[in-house]
N, C-alpha and C positions, 0 to 999 in steps of 0.2 A: 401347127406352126412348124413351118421348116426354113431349115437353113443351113448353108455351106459351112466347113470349118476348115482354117485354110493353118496346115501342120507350119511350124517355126522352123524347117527345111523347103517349102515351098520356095517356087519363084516368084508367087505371090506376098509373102509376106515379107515384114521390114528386116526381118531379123534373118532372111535367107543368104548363104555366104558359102559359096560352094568351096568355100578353102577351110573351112571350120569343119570338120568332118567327125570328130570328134568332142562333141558338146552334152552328149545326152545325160553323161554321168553325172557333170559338173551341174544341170538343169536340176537336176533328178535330185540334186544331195541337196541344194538351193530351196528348193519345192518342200523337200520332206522338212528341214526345219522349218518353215512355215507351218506344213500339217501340225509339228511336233506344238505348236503354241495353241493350237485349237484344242486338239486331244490330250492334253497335260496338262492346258492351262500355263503353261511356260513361259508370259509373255515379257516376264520381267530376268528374265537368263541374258547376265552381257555379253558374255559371252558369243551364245549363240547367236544373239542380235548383231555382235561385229562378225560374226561369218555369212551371214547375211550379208549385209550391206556390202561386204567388201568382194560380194558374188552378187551381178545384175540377177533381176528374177526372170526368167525370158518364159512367157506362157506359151505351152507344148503345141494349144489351138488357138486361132484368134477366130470372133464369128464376128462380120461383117452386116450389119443392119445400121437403121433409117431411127430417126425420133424426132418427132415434132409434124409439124404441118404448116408452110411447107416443108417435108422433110432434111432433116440435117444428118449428114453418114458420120455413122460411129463404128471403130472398131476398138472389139472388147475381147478380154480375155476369159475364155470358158474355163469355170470352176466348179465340178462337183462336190468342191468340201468349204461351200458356203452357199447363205440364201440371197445376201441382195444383189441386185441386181442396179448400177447406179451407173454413173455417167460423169466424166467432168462438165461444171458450168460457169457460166459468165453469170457474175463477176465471178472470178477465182484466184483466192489468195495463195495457193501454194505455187514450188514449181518443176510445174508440169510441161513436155513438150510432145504430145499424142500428135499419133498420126494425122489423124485429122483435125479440122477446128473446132474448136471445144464447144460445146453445145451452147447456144445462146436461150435462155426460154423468152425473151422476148423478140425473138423473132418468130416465135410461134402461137399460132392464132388460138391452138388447143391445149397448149400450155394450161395446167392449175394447182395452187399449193393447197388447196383447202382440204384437210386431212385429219383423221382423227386417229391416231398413232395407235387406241388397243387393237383396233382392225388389222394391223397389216405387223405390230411389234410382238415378238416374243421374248420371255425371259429369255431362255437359255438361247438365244439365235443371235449370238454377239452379235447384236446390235442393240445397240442401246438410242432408247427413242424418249422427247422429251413435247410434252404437249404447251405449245407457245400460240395460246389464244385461239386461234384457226390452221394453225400450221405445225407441224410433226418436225423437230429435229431430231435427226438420228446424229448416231458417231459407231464407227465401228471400228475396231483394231485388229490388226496383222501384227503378225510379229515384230516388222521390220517396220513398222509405222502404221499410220490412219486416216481415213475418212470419214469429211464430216458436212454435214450442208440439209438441207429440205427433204425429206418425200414427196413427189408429186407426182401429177397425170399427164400421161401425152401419150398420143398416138407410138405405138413403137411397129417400124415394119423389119420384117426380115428381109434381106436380100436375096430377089428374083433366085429360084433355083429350082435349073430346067424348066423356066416359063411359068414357075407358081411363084406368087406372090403370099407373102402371111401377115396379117394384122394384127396387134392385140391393140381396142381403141381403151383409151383412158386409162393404160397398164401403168401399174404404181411402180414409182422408180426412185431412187437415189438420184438426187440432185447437188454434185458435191462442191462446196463452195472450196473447200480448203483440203489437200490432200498430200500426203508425203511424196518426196521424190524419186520413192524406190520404184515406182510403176512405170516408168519407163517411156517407152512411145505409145503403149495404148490406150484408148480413150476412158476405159473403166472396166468393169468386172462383170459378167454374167454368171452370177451364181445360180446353181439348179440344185439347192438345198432342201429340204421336208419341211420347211419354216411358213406361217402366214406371208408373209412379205417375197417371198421365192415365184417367178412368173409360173414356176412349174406348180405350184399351190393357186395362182389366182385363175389359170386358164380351169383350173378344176372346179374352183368358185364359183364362177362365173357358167358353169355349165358351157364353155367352149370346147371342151373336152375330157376325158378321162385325167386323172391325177396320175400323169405317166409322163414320161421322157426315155428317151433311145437315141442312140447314136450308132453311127458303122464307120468302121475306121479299116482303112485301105493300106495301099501302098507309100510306107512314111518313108522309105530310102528314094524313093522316084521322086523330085522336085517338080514333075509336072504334071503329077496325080492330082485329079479335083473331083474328085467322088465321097472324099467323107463330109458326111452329113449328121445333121442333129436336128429331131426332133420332139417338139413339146405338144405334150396332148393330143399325138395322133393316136389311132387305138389300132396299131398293126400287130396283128398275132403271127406267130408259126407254132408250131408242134414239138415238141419235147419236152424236156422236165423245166422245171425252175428252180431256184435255191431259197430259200426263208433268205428275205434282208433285213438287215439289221441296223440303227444306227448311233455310229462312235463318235462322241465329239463332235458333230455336226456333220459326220463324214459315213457314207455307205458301207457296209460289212458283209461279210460273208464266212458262214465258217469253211476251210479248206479242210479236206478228211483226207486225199492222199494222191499222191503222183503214179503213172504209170511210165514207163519207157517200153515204148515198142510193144505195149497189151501187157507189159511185165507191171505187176504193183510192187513199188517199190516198200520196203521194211520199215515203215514210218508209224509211229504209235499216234492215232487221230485222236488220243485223249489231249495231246500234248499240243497240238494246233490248234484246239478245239478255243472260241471265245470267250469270255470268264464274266460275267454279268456283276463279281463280288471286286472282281479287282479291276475291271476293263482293259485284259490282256488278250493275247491269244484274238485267233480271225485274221483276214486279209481287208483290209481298206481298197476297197476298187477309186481308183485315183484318176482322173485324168489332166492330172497336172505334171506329170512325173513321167519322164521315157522310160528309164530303167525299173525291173521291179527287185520287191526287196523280202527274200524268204527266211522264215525263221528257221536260225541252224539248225536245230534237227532233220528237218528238209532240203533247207539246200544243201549241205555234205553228203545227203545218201542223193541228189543229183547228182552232185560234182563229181563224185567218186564215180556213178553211173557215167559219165558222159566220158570222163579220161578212162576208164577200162575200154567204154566204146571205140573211142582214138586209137590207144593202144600206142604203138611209134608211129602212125601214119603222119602226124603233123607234130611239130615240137610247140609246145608250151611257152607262150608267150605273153604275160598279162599285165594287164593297162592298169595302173594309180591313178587315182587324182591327185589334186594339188593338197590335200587332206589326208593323205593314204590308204582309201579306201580299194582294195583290191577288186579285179573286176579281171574272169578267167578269160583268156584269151588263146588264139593258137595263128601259127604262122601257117597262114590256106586260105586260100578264096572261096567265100561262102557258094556261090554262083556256080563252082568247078569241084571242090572238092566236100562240100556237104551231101551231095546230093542223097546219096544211101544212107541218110542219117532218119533212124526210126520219125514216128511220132510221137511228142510227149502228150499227156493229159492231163487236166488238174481235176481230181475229184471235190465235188463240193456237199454239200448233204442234197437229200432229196435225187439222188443220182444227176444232178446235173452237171455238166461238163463244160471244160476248154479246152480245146484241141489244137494242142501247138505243133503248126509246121515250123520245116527248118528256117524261112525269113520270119516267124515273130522268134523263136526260140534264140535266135544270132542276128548280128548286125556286121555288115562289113564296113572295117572302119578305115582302112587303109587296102590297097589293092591287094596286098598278101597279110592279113589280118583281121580276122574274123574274130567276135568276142561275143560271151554270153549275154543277155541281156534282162539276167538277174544276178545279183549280189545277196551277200551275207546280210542277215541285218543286224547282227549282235553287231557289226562294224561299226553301225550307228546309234546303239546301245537304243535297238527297237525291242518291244516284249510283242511287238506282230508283224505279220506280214504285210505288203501291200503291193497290188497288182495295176503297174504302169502302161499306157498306152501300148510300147513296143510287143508285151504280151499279149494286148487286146488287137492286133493286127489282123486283119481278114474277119474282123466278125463283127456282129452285128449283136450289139447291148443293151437291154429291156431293163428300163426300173417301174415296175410298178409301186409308186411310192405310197397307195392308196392299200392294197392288200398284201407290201411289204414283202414282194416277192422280184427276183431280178434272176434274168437267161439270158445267155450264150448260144449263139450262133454263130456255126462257121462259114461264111457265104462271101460272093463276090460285089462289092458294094454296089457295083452297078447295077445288079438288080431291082434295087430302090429305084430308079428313075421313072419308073412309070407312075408309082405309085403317088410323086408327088403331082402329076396331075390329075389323081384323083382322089386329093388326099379329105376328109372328111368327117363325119360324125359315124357312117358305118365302119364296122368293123374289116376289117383288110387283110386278109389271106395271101401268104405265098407258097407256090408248089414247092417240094424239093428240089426238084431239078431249076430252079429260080432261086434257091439259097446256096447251094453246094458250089463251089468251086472246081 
C-alpha cells in the first residue's frame, strides 16, 4: 500500500500559509501533550487539557485516500502514536468541519458493520470496544477529546501515486458517529500502531504483506515538494544496520546511545539515555507528529555547548520562545549562506545504527536572517525522554518492522522511491546505493 503525504507547509494542504513561518514549535509542544496523555496516562490533567485546546492541533502530514465504493475522499491525519484508523460519518453528532465531506456509509454499496470486536479490539490499544449484538462499538480518547461510533468494512483506496493505485478491500475502520471539535479540518486519523485494529496489523493478517510500514520524508521547508511517501506492507529492504524497537505507550522507541559532531563523539554517558523497562523513562519516541525534536539534557547541553563553540562569534545568538517559554536556540544567519561548512551531526542508536543529520534537518530557516535548531530541551517539558520529530527525520527514509521489532535509518533522496511504486509487491525490493545516497 502506498501513499503520498502531503507536509502542513505544503501548497497542497489546508493549513499551508506562507506567512506563518514560524509554527513548528508551537505544533510540536501541542503534539507532545497529546503524546504526554498516552505514555502517562495523563488524560485527566486540566491543565494540560486547557493548553491544548487553547493551541489548534494542526497534524505535521495529512495522507489523502478513498473509502467506500463508490469511493468518497478522505483526508486524514498520519499518526504513529496510535492504532485506529477511523473516519468521520453520517449521521454525525459532533462538530466537525473536515476538508472533505464526511463519509456517508450509505452511499456505499461495500459498506458493513457486522463485527466481532475481540478480533480487531485490544486491551491496552486505547480503544475501548463494546460488542452490541452484531456490531463493535468503539470510543477512544485523546487528550483534548474523543471518538466514538462503529467499526466497519469498506473498500479503503490510497491515492494514485506516480500511477499506482493501492487497495485494502474490506479494511476495518473507525466509523465515527460523534467526535470532539479539537480535530480540526481533517477527516480523521490514520493511525500505524502494533494494535489488532491498526491497517498496518491487518494488511499482515491478511497476508497482503509483511507486518511493516516505511515512510521517506523530503524537503519540509520547499512548499512544492511532493515526494514524501508512506508505506504499508510493502517489503523494501536496503543494507545497513537496524536498531531493536521498542514500544512506549502505544508509541515506537528506540534507545539513543550517543551523538557525534563532525566523527567527534560527543561525552554523553549512554547509561543515562538508555530506556528503563521498571520505570518507562529514558529512549527516544520516533514521532511523526511533531516538527521539532525533543532531547534529554544530558544530550542536548553537550550539543548546545558543541554547536556555539562551533559558531564561536561568526553569528550572534538569537533564540526564538514560544508563547509558553519554551526556548529554542537560534542565531542571526541564513541557513542557505552561512551554515554551509557546518559538520555533520549523528545519532547513535544500539545495534550501530544511525541518523545522519545534514545542516537542513539539523536547522530550519525561520526568518530570512534567522536560522534555529530544530531540537529543544526536554526537561522544558518536564520530559524523562527524548523524541525524534519529523524535521530530524528529513532526507531519510524510515523502516518499522513492527513484526520482528526492528526499525532503520536511511539517508536518501526521496525520489528514489518512484520506481518502486510501480513495482510495488509481494517480492522483496532492493535498492543500490547509489539509488539511496544523496
Amino acid at each position: 500500500m502506498v501513499a503520498r503525504m502531503v507536509h502542513y507547509n505544503s501548497v497542497e494542504s489546508p493549513y499551508f500559509d506562507p506567512n506563518a513561518a514560524n509554527r513548528d514549535l508551537e505544533i510540536s509542544l501541542a503534539r507532545l501533550d497529546h503524546l504526554r496523555g498516552h505514555v502517562e496516562g495523563d488524560f485527566n490533567d486540566s491543565k494540560v487539557r486547557t493548553e491544548i485546546i487553547s493551541r489548534p492541533l494542526i497534524p505535521v502530514f495529512l495522507v489523502y485516500l478513498q473509502v467506500g465504493e463508490p469511493p468518497q475522499e478522505q483526508a486524514v491525519a498520519m499518526d504513529t502514536g496510535s492504532s485506529l484508523f477511523w473516519v468521520h460519518c453520517v449521521p454525525n453528532h459532533g462538530e466537525v468541519d473536515p476538508i472533505y465531506k464526511i463519509y456517508n456509509p450509505a452511499n456505499s454499496k461495500s459498506y458493513a458493520e457486522e463485527l466481532i470486536c475481540s478480533q480487531y479490539c485490544d486491551e491496552a490499544a486505547f480503544v475501548n470496544c463494546v460488542q452490541l449484538a452484531s456490531r463493535c462499538y468503539y470510543y477512544t480518547k485523546y487528550l483534548a477529546g474523543d471518538t466514538r461510533g462503529f467499526l466497519g468494512r469498506d473498500s479503503i483506496v490510497f491515492k494514485p501515486f506516480y500511477d499506482n493505485q493501492s487497495t485494502i478491500d474490506n479494511g476495518v475502520f473507525g466509523c465515527a458517529r460523534k467526535s470532539s471539535d479539537f480535530l480540526g479540518k481533517y477527516n480523521g486519523v490514520l493511525g500505524l500502531g502494533t494494535f489488532k485494529v491498526s491497517l498496518v496489523s491487518q494488511v499482515g493478517a491478511r497476508k497482503l504483506g509483511p507486518r511493516k510500514f516505511s515512510y521517506c520524508i523530503g524537503n519540509l521547508s520547499d512548499p512544492f515538494y511532493k515526494d514524501n511517501v508512506l508505506f504499508i506492507g510493502e517489503n523494501i529492504k536496503f543494507d545497513g544496520q537496524t536498531a531493536p524497537l521498542y514500544l512506549e505507550g502505544g508509541h515506537y522507541a528506540v534507545n539513543l546511545e550517543g551523538i557525534s559532531f563532525g566523527g567527534r563523539l560527543l561525552d554523553i554517558d549512554k547509561k543515562l539515555l538508555w530506556r528503563s523497562d521498571a520505570t518507562h523513562t529514558g529512549g527516544a519516541i520516533i514521532d511523526s507528529g511533531s516538527s521539532v525534536s525533543f532531547l534529554q539534557s544530558i544530550a542536548y547541553y553537550k550539543l548546545e555547548e558543541t554547536i556555539l563553540d562551533f559558531i564561536g562569534d561568526k553569528m550572534e545568538r538569537s533564540d526564538d520562545i514560544s508563547s509558553e517559554g519554551v526556548l529554542r536556540l537560534c542565531f542571526k544567519g541564513n541557513l542557505y549562506r552561512d551554515f554551509q561548512d557546518f559538520p555533520l551531526v549523528t545519532f547513535h542508536f544500539e545495534n550501530e545504527a544511525t541518523l545522519n543529520l545534514g545542516v537542513e534537518s539539523l536547522f530550519t530557516l525561520l526568518q530570512p536572517n534567522l536560522t534555529c535548531l530544530n531540537v529543544v530541551d526536554a526537561y522544558l517539558k518536564d520530559l524523562d525522554h527524548s523524541l525524534l520529530g519529523v524535521r530530524l527525520q528529513q532526507y531519510h527514509y524510515v523502516s518499522f518492522d513492527v513484526q520482528n521489532k526492528q526499525v532503520g535509518f536511511r539517508r536518501m533522496d526521496c525520489r528514489a522511491l518512484r520506481h518502486i511504486c510501480l513495482i510495488c509487491g509481494d517480492e522483496e525490493i532492493s535498492l543500490r546505493k547509489d539509488e539511496m545516497l544523496m
